[in-house]
PDB file of N, CA, C and O in Angstrom:
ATOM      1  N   UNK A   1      25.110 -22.646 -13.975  1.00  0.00           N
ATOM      2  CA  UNK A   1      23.995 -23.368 -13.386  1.00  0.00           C
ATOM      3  C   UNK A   1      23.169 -23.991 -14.512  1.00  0.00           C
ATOM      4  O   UNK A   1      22.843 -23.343 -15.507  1.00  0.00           O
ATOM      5  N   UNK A   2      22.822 -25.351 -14.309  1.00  0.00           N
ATOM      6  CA  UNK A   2      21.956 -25.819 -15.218  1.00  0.00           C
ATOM      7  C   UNK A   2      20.622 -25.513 -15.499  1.00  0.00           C
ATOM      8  O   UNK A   2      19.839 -25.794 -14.592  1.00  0.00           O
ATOM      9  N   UNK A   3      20.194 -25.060 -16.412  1.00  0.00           N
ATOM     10  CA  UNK A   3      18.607 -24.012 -16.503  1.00  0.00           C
ATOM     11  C   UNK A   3      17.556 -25.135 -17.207  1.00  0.00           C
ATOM     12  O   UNK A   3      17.268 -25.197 -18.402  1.00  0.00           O
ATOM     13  N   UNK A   4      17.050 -26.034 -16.077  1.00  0.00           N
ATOM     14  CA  UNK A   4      16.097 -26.989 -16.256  1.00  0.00           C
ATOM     15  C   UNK A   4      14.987 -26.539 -17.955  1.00  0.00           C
ATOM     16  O   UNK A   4      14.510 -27.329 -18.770  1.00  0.00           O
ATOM     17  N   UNK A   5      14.927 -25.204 -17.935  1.00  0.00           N
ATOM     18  CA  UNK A   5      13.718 -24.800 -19.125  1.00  0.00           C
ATOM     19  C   UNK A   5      14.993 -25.001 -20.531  1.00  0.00           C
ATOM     20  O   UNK A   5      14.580 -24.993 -21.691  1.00  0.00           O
ATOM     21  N   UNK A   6      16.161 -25.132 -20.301  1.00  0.00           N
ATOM     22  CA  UNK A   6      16.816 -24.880 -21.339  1.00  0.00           C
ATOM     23  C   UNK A   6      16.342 -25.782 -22.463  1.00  0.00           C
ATOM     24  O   UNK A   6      16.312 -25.510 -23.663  1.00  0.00           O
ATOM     25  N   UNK A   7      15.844 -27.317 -21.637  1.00  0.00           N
ATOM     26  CA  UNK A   7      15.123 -28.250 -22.791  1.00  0.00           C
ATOM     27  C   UNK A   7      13.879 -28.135 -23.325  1.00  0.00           C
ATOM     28  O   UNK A   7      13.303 -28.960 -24.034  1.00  0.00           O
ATOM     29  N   UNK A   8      13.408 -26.852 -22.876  1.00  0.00           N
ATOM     30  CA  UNK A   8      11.843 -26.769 -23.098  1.00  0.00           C
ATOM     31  C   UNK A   8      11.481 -25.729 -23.721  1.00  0.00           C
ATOM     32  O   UNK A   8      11.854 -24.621 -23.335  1.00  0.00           O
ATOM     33  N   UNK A   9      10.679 -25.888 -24.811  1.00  0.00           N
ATOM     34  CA  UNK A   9       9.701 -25.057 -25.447  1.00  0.00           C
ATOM     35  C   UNK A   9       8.663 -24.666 -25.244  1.00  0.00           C
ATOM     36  O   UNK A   9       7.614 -25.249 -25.515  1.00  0.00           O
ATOM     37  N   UNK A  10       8.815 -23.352 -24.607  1.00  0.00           N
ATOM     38  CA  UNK A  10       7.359 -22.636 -23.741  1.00  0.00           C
ATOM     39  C   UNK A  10       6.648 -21.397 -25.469  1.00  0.00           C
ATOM     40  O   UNK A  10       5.602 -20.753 -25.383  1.00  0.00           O
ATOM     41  N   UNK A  11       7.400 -21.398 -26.561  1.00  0.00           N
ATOM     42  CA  UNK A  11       6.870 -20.668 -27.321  1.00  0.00           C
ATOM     43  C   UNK A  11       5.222 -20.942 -27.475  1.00  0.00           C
ATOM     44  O   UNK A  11       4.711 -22.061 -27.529  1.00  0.00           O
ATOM     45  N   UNK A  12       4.463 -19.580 -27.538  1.00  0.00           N
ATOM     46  CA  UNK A  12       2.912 -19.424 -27.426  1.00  0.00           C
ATOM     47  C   UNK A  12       2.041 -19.362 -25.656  1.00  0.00           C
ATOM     48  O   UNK A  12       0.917 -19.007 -25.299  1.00  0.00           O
ATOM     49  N   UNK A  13       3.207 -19.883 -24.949  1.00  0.00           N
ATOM     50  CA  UNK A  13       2.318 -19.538 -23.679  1.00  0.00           C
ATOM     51  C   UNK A  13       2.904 -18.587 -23.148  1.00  0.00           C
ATOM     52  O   UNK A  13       3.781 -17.914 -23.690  1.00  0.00           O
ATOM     53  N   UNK A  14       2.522 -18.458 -22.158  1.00  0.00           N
ATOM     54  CA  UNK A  14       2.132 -17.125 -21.481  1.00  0.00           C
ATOM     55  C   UNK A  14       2.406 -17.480 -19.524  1.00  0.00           C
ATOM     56  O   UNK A  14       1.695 -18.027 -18.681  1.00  0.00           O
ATOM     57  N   UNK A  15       3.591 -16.929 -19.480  1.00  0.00           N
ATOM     58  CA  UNK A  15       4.463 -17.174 -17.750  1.00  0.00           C
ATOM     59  C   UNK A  15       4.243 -15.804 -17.169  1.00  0.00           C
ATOM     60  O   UNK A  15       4.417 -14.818 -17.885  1.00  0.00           O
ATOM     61  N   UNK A  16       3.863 -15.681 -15.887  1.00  0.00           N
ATOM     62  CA  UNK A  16       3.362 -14.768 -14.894  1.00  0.00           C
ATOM     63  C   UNK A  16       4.611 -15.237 -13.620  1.00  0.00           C
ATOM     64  O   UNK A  16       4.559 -16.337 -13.069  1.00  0.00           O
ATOM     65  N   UNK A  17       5.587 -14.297 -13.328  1.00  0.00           N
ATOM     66  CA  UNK A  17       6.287 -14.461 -12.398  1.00  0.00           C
ATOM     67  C   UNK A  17       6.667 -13.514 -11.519  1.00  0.00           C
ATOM     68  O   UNK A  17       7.505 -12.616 -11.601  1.00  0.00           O
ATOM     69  N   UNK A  18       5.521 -14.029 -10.196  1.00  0.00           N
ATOM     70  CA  UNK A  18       4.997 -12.589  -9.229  1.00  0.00           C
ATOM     71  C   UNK A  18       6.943 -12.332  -8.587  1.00  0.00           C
ATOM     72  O   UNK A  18       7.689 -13.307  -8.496  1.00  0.00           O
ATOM     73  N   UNK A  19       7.368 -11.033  -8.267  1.00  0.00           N
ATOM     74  CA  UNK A  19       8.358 -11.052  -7.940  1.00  0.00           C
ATOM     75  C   UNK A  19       9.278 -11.084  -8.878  1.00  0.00           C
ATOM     76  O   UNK A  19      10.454 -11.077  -8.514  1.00  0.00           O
ATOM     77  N   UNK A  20       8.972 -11.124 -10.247  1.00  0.00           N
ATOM     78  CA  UNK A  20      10.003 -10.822 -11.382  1.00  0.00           C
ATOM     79  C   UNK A  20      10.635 -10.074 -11.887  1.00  0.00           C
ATOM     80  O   UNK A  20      10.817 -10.166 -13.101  1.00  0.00           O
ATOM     81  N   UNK A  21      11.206  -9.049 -11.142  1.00  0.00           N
ATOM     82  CA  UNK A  21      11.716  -7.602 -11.579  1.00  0.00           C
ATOM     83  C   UNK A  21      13.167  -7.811 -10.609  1.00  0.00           C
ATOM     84  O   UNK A  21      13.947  -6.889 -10.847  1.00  0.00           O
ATOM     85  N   UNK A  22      13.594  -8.586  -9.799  1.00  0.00           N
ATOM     86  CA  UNK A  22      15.148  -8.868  -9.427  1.00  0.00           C
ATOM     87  C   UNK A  22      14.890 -10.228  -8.731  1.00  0.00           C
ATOM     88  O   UNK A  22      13.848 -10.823  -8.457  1.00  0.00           O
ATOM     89  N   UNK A  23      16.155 -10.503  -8.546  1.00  0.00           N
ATOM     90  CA  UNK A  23      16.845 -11.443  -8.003  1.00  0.00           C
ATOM     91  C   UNK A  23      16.413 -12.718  -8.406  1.00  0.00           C
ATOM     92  O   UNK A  23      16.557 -12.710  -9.629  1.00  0.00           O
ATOM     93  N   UNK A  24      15.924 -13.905  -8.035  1.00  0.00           N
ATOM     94  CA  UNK A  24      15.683 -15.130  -8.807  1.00  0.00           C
ATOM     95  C   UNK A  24      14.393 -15.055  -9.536  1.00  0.00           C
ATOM     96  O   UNK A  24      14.104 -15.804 -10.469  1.00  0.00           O
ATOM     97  N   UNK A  25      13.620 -14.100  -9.059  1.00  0.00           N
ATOM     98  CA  UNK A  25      12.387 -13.756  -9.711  1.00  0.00           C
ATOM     99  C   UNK A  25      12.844 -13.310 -11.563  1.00  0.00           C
ATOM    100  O   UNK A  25      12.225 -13.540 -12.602  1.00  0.00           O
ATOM    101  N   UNK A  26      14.207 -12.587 -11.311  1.00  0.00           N
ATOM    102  CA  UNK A  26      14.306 -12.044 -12.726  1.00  0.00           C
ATOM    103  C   UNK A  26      14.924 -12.738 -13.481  1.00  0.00           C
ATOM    104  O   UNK A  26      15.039 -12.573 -14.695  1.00  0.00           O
ATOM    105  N   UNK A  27      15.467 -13.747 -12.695  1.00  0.00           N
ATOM    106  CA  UNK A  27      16.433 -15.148 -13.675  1.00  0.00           C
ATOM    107  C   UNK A  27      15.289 -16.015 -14.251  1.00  0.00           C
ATOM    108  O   UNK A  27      15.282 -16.617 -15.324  1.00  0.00           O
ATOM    109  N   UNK A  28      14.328 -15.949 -13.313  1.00  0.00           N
ATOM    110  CA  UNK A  28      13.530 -17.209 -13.484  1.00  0.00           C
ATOM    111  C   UNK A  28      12.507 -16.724 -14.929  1.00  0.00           C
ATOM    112  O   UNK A  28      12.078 -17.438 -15.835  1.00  0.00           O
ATOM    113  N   UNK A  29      12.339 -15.191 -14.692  1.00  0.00           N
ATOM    114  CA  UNK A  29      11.561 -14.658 -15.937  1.00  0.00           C
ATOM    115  C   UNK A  29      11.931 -14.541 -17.617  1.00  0.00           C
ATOM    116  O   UNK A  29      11.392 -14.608 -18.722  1.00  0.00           O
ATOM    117  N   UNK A  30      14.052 -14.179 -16.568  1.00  0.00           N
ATOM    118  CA  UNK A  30      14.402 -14.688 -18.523  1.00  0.00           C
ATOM    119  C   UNK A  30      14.679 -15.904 -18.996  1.00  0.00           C
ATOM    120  O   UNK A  30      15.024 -16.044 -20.169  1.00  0.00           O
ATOM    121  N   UNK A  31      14.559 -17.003 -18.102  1.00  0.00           N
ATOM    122  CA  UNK A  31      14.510 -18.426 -18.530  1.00  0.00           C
ATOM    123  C   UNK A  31      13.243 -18.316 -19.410  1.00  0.00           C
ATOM    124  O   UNK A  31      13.309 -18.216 -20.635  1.00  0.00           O
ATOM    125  N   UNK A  32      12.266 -18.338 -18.820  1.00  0.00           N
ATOM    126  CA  UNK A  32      10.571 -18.473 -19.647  1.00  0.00           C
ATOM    127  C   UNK A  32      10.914 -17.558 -20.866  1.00  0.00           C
ATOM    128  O   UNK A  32      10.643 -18.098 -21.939  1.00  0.00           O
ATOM    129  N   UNK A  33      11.573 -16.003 -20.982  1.00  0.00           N
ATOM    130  CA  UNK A  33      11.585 -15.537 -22.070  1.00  0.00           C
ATOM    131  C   UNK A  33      12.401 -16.342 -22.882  1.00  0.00           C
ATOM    132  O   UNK A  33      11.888 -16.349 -24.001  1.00  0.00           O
ATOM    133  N   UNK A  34      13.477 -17.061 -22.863  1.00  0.00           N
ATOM    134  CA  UNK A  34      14.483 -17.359 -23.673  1.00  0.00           C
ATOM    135  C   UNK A  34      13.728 -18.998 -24.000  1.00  0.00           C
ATOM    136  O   UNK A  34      14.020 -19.753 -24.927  1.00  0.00           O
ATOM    137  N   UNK A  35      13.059 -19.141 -23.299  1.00  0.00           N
ATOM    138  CA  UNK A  35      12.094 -20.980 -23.881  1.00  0.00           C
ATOM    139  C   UNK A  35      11.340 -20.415 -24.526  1.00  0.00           C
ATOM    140  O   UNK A  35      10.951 -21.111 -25.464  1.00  0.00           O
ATOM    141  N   UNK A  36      10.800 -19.185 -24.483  1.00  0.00           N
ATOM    142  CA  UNK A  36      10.141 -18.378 -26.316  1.00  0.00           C
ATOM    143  C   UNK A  36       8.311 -18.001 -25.434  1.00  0.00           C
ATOM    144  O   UNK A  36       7.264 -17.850 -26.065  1.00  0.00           O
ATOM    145  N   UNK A  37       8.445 -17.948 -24.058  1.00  0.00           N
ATOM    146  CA  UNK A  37       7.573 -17.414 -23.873  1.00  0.00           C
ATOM    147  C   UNK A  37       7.204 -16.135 -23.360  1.00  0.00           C
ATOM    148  O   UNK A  37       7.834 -15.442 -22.560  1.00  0.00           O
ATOM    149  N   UNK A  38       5.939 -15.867 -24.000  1.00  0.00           N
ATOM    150  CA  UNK A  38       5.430 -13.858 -23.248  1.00  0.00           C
ATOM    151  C   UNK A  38       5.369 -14.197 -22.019  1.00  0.00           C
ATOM    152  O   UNK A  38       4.671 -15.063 -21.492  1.00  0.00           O
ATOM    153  N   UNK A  39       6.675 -12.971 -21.237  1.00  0.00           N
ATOM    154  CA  UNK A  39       6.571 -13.191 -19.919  1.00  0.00           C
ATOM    155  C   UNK A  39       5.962 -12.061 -19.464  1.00  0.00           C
ATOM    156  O   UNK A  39       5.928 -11.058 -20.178  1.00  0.00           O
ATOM    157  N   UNK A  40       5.282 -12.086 -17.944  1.00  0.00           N
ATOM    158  CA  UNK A  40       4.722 -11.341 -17.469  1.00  0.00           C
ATOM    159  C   UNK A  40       5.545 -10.778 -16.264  1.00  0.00           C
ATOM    160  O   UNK A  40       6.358 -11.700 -16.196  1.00  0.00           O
ATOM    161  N   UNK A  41       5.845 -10.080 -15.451  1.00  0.00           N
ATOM    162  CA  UNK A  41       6.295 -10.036 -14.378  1.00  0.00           C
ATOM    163  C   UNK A  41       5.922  -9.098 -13.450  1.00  0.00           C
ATOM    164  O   UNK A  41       5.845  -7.995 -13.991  1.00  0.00           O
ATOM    165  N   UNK A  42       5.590  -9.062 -11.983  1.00  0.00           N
ATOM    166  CA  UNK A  42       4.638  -7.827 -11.433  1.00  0.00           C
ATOM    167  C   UNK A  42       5.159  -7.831  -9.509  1.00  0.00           C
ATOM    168  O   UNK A  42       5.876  -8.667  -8.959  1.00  0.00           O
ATOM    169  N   UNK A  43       4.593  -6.788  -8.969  1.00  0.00           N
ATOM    170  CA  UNK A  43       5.514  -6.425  -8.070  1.00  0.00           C
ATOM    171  C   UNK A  43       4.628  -5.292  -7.179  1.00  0.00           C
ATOM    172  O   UNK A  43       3.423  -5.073  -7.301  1.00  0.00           O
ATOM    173  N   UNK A  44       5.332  -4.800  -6.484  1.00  0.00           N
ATOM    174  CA  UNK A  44       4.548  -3.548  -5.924  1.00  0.00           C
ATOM    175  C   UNK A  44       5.025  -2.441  -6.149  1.00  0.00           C
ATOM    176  O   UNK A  44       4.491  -1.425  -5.703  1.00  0.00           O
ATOM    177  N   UNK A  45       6.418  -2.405  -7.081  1.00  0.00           N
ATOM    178  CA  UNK A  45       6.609  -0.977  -7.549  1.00  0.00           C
ATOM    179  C   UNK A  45       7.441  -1.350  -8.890  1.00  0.00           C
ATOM    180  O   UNK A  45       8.000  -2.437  -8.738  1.00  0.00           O
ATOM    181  N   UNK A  46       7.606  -0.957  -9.746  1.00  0.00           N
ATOM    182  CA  UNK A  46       8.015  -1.439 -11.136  1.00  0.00           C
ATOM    183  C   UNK A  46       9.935  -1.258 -11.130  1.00  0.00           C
ATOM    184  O   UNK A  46      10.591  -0.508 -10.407  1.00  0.00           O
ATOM    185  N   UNK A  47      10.298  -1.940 -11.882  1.00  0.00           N
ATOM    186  CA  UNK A  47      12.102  -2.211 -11.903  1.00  0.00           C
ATOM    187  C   UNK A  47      12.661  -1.007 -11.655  1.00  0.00           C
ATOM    188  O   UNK A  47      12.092   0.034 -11.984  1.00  0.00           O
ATOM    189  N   UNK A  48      13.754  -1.030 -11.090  1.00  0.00           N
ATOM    190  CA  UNK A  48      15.118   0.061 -11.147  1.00  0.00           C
ATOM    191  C   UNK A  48      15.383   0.407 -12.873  1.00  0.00           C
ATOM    192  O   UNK A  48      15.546   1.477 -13.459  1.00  0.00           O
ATOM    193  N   UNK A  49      15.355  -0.504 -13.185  1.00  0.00           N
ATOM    194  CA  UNK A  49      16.103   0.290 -14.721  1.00  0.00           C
ATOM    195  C   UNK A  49      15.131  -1.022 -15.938  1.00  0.00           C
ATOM    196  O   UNK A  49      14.198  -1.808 -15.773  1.00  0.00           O
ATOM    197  N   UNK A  50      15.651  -0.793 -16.620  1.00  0.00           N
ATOM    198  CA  UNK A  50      14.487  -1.236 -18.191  1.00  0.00           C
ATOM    199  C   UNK A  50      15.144  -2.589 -18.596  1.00  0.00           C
ATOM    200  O   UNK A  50      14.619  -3.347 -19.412  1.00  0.00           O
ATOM    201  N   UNK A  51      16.589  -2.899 -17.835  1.00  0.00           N
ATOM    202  CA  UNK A  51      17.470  -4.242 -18.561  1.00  0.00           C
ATOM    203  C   UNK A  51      16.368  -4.852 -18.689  1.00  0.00           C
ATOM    204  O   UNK A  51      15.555  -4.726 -17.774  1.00  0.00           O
ATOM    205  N   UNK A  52      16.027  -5.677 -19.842  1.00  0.00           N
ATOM    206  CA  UNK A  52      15.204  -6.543 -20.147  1.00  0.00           C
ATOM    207  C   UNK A  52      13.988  -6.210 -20.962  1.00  0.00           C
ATOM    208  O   UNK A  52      13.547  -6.903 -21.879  1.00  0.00           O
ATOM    209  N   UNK A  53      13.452  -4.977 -20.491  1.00  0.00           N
ATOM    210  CA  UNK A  53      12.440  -4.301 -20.860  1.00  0.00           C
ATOM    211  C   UNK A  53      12.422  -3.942 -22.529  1.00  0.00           C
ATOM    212  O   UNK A  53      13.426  -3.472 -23.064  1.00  0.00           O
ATOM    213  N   UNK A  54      11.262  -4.195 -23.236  1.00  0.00           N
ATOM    214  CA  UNK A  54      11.147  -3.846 -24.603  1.00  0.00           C
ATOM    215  C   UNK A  54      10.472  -4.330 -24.772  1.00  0.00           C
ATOM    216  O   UNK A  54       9.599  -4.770 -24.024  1.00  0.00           O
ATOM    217  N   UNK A  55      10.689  -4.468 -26.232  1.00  0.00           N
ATOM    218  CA  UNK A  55       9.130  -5.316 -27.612  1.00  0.00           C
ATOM    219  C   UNK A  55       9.283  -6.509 -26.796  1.00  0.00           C
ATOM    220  O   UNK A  55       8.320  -6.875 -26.123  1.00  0.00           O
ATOM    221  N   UNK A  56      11.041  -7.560 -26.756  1.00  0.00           N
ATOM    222  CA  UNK A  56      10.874  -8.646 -26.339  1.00  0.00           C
ATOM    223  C   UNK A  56      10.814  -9.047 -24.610  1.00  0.00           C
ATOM    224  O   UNK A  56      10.524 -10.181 -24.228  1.00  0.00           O
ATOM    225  N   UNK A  57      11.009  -8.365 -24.045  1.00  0.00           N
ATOM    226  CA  UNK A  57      11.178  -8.127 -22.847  1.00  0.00           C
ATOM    227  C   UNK A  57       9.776  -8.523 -21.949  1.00  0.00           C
ATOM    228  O   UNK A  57       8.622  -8.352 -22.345  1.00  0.00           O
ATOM    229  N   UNK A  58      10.172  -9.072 -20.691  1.00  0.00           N
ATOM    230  CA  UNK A  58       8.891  -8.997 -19.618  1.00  0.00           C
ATOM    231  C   UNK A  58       7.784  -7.542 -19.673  1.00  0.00           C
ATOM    232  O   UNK A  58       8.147  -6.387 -19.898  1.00  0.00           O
ATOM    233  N   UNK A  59       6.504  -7.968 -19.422  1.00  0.00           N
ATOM    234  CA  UNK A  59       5.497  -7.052 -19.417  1.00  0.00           C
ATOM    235  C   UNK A  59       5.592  -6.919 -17.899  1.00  0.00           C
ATOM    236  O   UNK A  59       5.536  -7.752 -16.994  1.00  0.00           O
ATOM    237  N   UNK A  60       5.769  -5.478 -17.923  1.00  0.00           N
ATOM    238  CA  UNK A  60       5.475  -5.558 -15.915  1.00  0.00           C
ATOM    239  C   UNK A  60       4.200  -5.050 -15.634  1.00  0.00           C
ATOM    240  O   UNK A  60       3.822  -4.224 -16.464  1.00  0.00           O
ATOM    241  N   UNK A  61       3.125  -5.379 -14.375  1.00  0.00           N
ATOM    242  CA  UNK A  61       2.151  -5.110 -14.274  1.00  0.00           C
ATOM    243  C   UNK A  61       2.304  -5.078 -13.219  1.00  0.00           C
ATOM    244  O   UNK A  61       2.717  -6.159 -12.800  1.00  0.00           O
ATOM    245  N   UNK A  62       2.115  -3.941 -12.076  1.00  0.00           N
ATOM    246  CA  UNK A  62       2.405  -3.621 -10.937  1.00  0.00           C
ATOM    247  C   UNK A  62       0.812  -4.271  -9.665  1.00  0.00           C
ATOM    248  O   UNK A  62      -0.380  -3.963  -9.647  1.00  0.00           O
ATOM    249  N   UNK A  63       1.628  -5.206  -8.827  1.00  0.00           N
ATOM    250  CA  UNK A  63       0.229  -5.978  -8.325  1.00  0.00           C
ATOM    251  C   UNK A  63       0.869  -6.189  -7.050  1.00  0.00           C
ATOM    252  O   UNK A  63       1.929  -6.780  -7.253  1.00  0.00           O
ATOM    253  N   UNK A  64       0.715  -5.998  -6.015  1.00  0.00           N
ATOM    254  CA  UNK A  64       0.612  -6.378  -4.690  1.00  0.00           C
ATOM    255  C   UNK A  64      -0.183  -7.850  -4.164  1.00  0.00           C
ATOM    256  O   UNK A  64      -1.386  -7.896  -3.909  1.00  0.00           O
ATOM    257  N   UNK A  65       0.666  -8.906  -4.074  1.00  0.00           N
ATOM    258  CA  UNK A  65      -0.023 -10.552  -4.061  1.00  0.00           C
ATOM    259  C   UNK A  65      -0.761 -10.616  -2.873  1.00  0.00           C
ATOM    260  O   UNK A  65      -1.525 -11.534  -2.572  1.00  0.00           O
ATOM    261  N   UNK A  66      -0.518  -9.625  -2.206  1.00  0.00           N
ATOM    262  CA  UNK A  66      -1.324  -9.802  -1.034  1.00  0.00           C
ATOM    263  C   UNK A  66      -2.643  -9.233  -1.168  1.00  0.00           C
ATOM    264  O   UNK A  66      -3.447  -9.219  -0.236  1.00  0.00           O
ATOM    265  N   UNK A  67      -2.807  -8.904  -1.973  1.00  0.00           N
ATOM    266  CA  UNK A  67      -4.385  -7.838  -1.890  1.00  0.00           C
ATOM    267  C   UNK A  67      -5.158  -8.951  -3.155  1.00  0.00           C
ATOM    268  O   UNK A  67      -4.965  -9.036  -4.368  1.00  0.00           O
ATOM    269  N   UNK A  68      -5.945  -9.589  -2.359  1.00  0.00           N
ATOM    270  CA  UNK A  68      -6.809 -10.616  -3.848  1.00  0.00           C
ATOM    271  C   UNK A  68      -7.216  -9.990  -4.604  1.00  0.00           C
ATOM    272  O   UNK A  68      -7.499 -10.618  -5.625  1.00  0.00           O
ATOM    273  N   UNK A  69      -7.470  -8.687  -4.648  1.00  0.00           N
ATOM    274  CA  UNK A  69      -8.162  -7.866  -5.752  1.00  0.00           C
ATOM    275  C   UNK A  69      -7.342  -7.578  -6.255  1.00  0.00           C
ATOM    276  O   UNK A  69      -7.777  -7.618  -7.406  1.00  0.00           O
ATOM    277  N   UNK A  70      -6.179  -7.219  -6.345  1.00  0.00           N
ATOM    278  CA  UNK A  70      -4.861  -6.883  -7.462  1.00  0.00           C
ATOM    279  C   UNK A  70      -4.505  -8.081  -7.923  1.00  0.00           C
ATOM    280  O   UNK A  70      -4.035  -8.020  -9.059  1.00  0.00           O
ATOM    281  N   UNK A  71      -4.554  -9.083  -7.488  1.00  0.00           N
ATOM    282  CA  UNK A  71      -4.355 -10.098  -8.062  1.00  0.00           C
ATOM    283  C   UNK A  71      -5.353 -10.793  -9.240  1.00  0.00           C
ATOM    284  O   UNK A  71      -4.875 -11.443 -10.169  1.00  0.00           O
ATOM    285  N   UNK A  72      -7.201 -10.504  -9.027  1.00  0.00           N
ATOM    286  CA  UNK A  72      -8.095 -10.796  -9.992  1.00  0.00           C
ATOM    287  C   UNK A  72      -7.570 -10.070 -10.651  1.00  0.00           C
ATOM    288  O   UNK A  72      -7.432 -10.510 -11.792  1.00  0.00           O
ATOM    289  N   UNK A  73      -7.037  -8.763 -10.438  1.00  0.00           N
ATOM    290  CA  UNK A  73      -7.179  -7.352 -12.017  1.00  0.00           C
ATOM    291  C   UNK A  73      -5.915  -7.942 -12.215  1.00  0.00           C
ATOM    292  O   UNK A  73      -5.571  -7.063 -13.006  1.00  0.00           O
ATOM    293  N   UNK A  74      -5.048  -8.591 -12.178  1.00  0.00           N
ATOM    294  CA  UNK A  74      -3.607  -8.775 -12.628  1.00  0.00           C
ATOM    295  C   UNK A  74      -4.248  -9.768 -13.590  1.00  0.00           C
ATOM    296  O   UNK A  74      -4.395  -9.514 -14.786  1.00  0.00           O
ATOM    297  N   UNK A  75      -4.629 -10.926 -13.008  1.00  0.00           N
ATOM    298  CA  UNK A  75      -4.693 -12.346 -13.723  1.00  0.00           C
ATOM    299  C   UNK A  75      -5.839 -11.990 -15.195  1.00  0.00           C
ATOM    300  O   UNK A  75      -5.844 -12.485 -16.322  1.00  0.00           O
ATOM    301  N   UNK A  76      -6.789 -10.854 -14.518  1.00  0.00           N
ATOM    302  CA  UNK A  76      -7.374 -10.164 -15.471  1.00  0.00           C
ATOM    303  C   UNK A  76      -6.909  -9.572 -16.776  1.00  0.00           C
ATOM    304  O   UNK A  76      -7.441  -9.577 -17.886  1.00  0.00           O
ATOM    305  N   UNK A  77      -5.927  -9.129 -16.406  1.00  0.00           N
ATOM    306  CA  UNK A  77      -5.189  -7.909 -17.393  1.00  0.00           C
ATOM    307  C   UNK A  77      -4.233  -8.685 -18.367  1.00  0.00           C
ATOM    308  O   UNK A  77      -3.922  -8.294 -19.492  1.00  0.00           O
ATOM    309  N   UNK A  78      -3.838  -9.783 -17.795  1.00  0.00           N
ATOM    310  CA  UNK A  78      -2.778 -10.832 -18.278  1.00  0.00           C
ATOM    311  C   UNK A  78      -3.752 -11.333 -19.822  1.00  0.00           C
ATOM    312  O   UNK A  78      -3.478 -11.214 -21.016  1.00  0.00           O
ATOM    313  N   UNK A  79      -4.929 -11.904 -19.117  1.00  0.00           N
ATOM    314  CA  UNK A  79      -5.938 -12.494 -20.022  1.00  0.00           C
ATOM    315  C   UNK A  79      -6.557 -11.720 -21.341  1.00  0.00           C
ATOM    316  O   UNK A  79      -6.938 -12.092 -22.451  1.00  0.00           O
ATOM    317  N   UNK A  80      -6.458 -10.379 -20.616  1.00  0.00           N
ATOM    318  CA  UNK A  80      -6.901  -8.976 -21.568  1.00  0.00           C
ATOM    319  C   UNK A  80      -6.152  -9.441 -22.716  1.00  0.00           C
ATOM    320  O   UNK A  80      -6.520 -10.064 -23.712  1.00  0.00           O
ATOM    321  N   UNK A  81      -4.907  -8.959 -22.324  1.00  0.00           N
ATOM    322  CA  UNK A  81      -3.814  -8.773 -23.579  1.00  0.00           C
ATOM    323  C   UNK A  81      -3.334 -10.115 -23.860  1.00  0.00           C
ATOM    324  O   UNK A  81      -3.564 -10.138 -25.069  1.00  0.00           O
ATOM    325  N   UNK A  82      -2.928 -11.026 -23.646  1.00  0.00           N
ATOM    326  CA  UNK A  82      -2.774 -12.407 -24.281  1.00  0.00           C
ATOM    327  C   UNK A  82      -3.539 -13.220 -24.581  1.00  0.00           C
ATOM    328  O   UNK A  82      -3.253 -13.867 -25.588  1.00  0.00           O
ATOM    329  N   UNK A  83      -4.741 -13.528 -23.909  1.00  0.00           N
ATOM    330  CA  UNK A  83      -5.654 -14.409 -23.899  1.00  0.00           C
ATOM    331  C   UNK A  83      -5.763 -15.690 -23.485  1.00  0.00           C
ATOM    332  O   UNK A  83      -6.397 -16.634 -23.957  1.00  0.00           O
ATOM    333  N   UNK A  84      -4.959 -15.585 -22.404  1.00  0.00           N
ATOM    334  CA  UNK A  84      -4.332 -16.652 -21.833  1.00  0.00           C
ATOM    335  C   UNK A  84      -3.482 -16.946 -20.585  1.00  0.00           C
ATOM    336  O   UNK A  84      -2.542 -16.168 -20.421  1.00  0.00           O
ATOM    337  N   UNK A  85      -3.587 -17.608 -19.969  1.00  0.00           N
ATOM    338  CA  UNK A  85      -2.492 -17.836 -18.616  1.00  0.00           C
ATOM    339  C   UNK A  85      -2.200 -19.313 -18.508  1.00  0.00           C
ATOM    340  O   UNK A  85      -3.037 -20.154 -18.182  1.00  0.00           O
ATOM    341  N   UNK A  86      -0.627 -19.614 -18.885  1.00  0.00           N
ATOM    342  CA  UNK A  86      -0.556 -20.964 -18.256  1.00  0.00           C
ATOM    343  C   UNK A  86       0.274 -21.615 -17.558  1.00  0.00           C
ATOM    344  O   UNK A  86       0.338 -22.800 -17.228  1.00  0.00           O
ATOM    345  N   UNK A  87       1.239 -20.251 -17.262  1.00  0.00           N
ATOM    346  CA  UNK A  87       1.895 -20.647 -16.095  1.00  0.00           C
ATOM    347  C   UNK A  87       2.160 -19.943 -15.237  1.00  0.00           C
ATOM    348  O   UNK A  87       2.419 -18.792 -15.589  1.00  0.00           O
ATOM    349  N   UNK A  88       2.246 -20.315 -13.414  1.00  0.00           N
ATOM    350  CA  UNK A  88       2.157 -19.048 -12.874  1.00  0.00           C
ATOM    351  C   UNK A  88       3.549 -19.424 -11.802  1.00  0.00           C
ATOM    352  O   UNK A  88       3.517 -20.458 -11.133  1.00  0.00           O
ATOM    353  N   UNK A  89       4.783 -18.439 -11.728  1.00  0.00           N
ATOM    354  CA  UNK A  89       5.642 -18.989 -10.399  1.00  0.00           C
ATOM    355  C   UNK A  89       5.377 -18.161  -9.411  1.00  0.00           C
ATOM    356  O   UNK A  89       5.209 -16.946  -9.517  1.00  0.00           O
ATOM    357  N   UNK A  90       5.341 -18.712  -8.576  1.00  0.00           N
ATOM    358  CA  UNK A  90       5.526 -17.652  -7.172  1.00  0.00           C
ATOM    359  C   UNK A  90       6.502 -17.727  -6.344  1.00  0.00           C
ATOM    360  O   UNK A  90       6.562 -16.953  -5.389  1.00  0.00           O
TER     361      UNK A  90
END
């Protein structure tokens, strides 16, 4: 499959991809990692297993999109530790 980010340089920003712990959510998260950006990824219960997980790996932050208040403390927490948000998939 052709991976539209393959031409793009996301190094220094910062990708939030609610639903990023399987299925296109987790393709779509190691695209952003492999264009060189800190990915974020969050959910309502954290991954089956760690594939991906490490120094370079998605940050998971466990957030329920439906509750707006997990979502301020998410977008919050994102900002904490990077200082930054600039892209968000849903």
């Amino acid at each position: 499959m052709n991976n539209p980010l393959n031409s793009s340089d996301h190094t220094g920003r910062v990708a939030l991809v609610t639903g990023g712990t399987k299925g296109i959510g987790r393709h779509i998260a190691a695209a952003y990692a492999a264009a060189g950006a800190s990915v974020v990824v969050c959910g309502r219960t954290p991954p089956d297993d760690s594939a991906g997980a490490g120094e370079d790996g998605p940050t998971f932050i466990a957030c329920d999109v439906r509750e707006p208040e997990q979502v301020d403390a998410l977008v919050d927490a994102i900002v904490e530790r990077f200082g930054r948000l600039d892209v968000a998939v849903n």
